[in-house]
N, C-alpha and C positions, 0 to 999 in steps of 0.2 A: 428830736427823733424823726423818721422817717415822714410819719404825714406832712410834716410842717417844709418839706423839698419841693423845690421846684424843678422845673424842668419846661423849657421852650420860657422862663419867664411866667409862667402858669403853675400857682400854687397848689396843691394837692389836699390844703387843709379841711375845705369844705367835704368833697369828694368823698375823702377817709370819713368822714365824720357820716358823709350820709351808710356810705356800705358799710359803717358801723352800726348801723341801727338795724340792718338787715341779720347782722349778728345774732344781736339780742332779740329779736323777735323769733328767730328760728329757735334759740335755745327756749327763749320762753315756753314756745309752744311743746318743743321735746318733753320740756321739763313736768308737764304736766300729765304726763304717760305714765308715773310712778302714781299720780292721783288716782285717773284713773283707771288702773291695774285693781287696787280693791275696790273700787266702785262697782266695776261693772261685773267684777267675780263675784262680789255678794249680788249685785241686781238679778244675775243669770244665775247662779248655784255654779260656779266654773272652778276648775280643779286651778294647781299653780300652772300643767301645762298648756291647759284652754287659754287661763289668762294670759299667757306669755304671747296667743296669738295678737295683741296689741301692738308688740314690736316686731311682727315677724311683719303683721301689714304696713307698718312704718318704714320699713329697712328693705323691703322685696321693693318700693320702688323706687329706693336710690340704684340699686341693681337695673330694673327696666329701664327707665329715666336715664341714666348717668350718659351713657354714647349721644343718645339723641341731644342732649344736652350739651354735651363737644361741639356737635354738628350744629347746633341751631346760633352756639356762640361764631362757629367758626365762619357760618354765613351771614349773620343778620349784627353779630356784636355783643359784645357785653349789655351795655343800656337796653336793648332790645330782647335779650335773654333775662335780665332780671325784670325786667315788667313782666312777660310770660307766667316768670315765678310766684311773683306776687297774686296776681289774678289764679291761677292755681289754689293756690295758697288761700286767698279770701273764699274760693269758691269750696272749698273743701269744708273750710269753717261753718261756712252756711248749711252746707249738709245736716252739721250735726241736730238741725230743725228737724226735721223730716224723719231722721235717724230715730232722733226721741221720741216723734209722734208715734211710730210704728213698733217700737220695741223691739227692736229685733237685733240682736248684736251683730249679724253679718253685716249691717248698713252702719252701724258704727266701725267696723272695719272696712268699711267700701270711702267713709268722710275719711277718717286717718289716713287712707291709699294715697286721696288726690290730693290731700294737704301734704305730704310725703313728697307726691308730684311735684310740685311747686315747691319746696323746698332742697329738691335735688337740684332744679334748676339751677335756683339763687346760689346752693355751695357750690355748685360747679364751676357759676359765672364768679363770685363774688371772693374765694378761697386766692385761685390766682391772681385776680386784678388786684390783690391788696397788696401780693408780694410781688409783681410788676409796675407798682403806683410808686416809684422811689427808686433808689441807689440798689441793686443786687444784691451787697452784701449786709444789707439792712433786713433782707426780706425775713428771715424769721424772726427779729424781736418784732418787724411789724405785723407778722400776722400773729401772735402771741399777742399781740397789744389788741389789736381788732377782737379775738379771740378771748379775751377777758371780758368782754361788754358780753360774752355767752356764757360766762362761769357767773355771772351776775347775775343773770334771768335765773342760773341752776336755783338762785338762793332767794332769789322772790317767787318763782313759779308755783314750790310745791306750797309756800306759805299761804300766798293769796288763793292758789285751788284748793287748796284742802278748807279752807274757812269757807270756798262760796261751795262749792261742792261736795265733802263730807259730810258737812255740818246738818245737821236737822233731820236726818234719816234715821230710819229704825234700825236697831242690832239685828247680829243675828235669830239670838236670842228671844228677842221681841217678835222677827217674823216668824217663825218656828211657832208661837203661840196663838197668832191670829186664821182664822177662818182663810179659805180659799179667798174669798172675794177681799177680805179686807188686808190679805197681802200681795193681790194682784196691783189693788190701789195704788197701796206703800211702794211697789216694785214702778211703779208707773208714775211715780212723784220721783221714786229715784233717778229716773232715766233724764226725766224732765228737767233734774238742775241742771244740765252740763249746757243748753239751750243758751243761757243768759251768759257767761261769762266768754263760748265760742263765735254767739254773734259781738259780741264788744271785739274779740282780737280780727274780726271778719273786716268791722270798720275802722279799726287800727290798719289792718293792711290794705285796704282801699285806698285811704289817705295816704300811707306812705308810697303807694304807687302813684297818685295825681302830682307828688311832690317829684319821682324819678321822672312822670314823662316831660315835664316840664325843666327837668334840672341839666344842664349841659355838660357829661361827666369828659375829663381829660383825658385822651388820648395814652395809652398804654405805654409801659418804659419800652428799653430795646427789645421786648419780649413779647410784645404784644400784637394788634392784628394784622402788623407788615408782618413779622414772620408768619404767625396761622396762615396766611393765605398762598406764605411760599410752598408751603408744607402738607398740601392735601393728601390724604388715604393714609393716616400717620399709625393707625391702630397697633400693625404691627411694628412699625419700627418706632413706638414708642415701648414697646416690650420687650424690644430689644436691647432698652438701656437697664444694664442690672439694679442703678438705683431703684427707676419705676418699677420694678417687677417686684424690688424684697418692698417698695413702700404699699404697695399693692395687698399681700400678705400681709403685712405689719397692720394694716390699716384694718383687715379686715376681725385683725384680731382682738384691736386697741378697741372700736366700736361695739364688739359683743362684751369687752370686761365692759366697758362705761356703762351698757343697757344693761348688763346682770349687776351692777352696784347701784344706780339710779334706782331705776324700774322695779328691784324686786324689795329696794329698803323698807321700805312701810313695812310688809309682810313679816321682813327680817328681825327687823325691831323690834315689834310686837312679840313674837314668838321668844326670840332669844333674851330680850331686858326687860319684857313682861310688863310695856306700856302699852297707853290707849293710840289708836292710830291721827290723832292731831297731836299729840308727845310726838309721835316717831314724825311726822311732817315736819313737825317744826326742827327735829334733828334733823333732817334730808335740808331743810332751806339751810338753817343757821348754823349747821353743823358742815351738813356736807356740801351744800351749796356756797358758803363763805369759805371753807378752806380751798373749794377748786378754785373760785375766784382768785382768793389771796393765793395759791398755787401760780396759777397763769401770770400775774402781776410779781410773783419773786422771780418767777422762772425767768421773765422778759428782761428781769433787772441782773440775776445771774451768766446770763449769756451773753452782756460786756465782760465776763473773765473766764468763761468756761464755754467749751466747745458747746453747739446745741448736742453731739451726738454725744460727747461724756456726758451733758446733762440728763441727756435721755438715757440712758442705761444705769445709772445711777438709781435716776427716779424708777424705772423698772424691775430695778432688784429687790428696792425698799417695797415695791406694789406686792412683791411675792413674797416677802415674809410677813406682810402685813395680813394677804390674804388667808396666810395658814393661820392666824390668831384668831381673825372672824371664824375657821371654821370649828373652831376650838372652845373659845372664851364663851363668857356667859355676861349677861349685866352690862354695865357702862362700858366695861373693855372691850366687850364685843363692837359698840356702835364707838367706840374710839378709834378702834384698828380700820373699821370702815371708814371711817371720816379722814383717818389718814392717806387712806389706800385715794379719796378724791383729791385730795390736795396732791399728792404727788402724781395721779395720773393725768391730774392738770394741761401741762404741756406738753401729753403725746399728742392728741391730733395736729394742731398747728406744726409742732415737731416733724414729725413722719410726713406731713405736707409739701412742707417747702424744703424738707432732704431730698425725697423723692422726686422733686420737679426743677432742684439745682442745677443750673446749668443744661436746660433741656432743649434749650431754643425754640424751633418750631415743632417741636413737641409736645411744648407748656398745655395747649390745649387740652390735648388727647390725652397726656400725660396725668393730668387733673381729672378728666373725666372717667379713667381706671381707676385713679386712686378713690376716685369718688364713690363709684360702682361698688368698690370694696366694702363700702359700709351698708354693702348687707351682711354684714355678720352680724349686726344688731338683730336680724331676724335668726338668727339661728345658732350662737352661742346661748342667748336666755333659755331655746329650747334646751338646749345641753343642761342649764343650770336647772330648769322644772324636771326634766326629767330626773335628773339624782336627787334632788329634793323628794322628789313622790318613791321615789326607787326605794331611798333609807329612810324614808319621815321625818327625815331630816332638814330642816331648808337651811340650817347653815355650811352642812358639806355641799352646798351646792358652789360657793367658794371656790369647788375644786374646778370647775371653769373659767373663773380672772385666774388660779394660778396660772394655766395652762397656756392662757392669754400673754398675760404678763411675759412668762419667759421667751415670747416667738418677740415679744418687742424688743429684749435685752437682747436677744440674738442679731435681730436688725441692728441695733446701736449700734451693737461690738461690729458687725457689718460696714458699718460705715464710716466707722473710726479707720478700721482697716483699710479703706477703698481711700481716706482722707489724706492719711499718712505716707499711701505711696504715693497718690497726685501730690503733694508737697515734696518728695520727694525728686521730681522730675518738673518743677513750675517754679518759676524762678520767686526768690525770697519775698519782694513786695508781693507776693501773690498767695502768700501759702494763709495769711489771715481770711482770705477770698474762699478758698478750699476749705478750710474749715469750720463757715458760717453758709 
């Protein structure tokens, strides 16, 4: 498959392997946002749509972030934009010291911001160099394949946080019963686990940073910093190309379902199948975290015989009737339907990724960096989701948000099936397999 190509005689296996680990460290740390979503709402007394301010600080600054992040690649480099990330990214973690001492949850949404920072960086830089690192018509099962080492953190993150983080706190129940002082205590032992598990991922990505400045990454395919540099001031005429524009939209929509099924499961679980919140963890890792994985890794294997954009519209349809069952069912079927709804929404991101930046030339950049921008919808679908929750006291018709989701992505598929079939139409025979992937 794609990593193992070369190019100039210069093999790409190492390379891939490192911006794969960059993968799995950004989901890792996403993935830990559904932890703590009930952490910090019981630490704080916080409603579902106070707590949703967790990903709205996560997602606001792929939005701020995303341009400067174009611009910083298009001047300084890839290797040079994902170290920026990184250090970001360490520096954010460490925050969450400081965060805990003080109590104060605007300061845990201040750490999430610039860890966010640093993470918009690296998918900015890191999304297109994967599907520029090889042959063109390789590029979405290769960023699908990169893209699975982040469905992988989905299914160890919520497992190992909820064990170092949930664990050992008082109910609610219990606090409710103790004295002012001796649940300010309990509340301040709360804050204080998140300390230990944030500094460990702080000198995780330290290290992985002394490893990129030192590591000599290959040079970009046809698509890479010789075009960006032909191509300055690309903003608008990369939104001129109507891929970028519906992958734009699509993206923003795909990101708010993922953070309303993530982010709000625990909650979900609990409420609807009337488990304890390490049950519902352990269904978020092993349930919903192993079928996106195993998702990513079929889809990757599907798409040697199925267009990506049939595959996506497919897997988008099954998302919306899956989602009307969660909002419906009760019991296991409920956390069924959800566990499905992540297995097949698997390979929208990397999907709607590399559609959108197909053939973009010297627009890859800026191209990427819109698309990128897009996932702030993770900040403001989940609001959509707390607010119908608190609205009907309900939090499974909150659901009715990934429907809504869901269908703007089939809408894009069926979008670019259409757009594929005329370019094959007018591109001569050996080319139409090209138009299609």
């Amino acid at each position: 498959m794609a990593p193992t190509e070369q190019a100039g005689g210069q093999s790409y296996r190492f390379a891939f392997a490192m911006i794969t680990t960059l993968f799995f460290m950004w989901g890792f740390v996403h993935n830990l946002d559904p932890i703590l979503i009930p952490h910090l709402r019981k630490a704080f007394s916080l409603t579902v749509l106070q707590s949703a301010l967790v990903d709205s600080a996560v997602f606001i600054a792929y939005f701020v972030m995303a341009l400067p992040a174009g611009l910083l690649i298009r001047k300084a480099g890839y290797k040079t934009a994902m170290l920026c990330g990184l250090g970001l990214f360490a520096f954010g973690a460490l925050l969450f010291v400081p965060a805990a001492q003080t109590q104060r949850y605007a300061f845990f949404l201040g750490a999430l911001f610039i860890i966010a920072c640093g993470l918009t960086v690296l998918e900015t830089a890191a999304n297109p160099y994967i599907t520029l690192l090889g042959p063109a018509e390789k590029a979405t099962q290769r960023l699908n394949l990169a893209q699975s080492f982040n469905g992988l953190a989905a299914t160890l993150a919520p497992i190992i946080g909820a064990r170092v983080i949930l664990t050992g706190g008082s109910s609610e129940e219990q606090l409710q019963a103790m004295t002012d002082s001796a649940r300010q205590a309990a509340l301040a032992a709360e804050a204080a686990s998140v300390k230990a598990p944030y500094i460990c991922i702080a000198l995780v990505i330290m290290a992985i940073a002394l490893v990129f400045y030192f590591l000599k990454l290959p040079a970009a395919g046809a698509g890479g910093r010789a075009q960006a540099a032909a191509g300055e001031g690309a903003i608008m005429r990369a939104l001129q190309r109507p891929s970028i524009r519906r992958a734009v939209l699509a993206q923003f929509f795909y990101v708010g379902a993922q953070v309303c099924v993530f982010s709000f499961f625990i909650l979900y679980a609990v409420k609807s199948a009337g488990i304890t919140q390490i049950q519902a963890a352990d269904y978020l890792g092993w349930g919903c975290g192993a079928a996106f994985v195993a998702g990513r890794f079929a889809g990757t294997w599907l798409m040697q015989f199925f267009a990506p954009a049939r595959l996506l519209l497919a897997y988008a349809l099954a998302s919306m009737a899956l989602s009307v069952v969660a909002m419906f069912a009760g019991g296991l079927a409920s956390l069924g339907a959800v566990i499905g709804i992540a297995f097949f929404m698997s390979i929208m991101f990397p999907t709607i990724f590399s559609l959108g930046i197909r053939n973009a030339g010297a627009d890859t950049e800026m191209g990427s960096s819109l698309i990128i921008m897009a996932i702030v919808g993770g900040a403001v679908l989940p609001l959509l989701f707390g607010f119908i929750s608190d609205a009907t006291q309900n939090l499974q018709y909150g659901y009715a948000a990934p429907l809504l989701c869901f269908l703007v992505i089939a809408w894009f598929a069926r979008a670019e099936l259409k757009e594929a079939r005329a370019e094959a139409t007018t591109t001569p025979t050996g080319s139409v397999e090209a138009c299609l992937n």
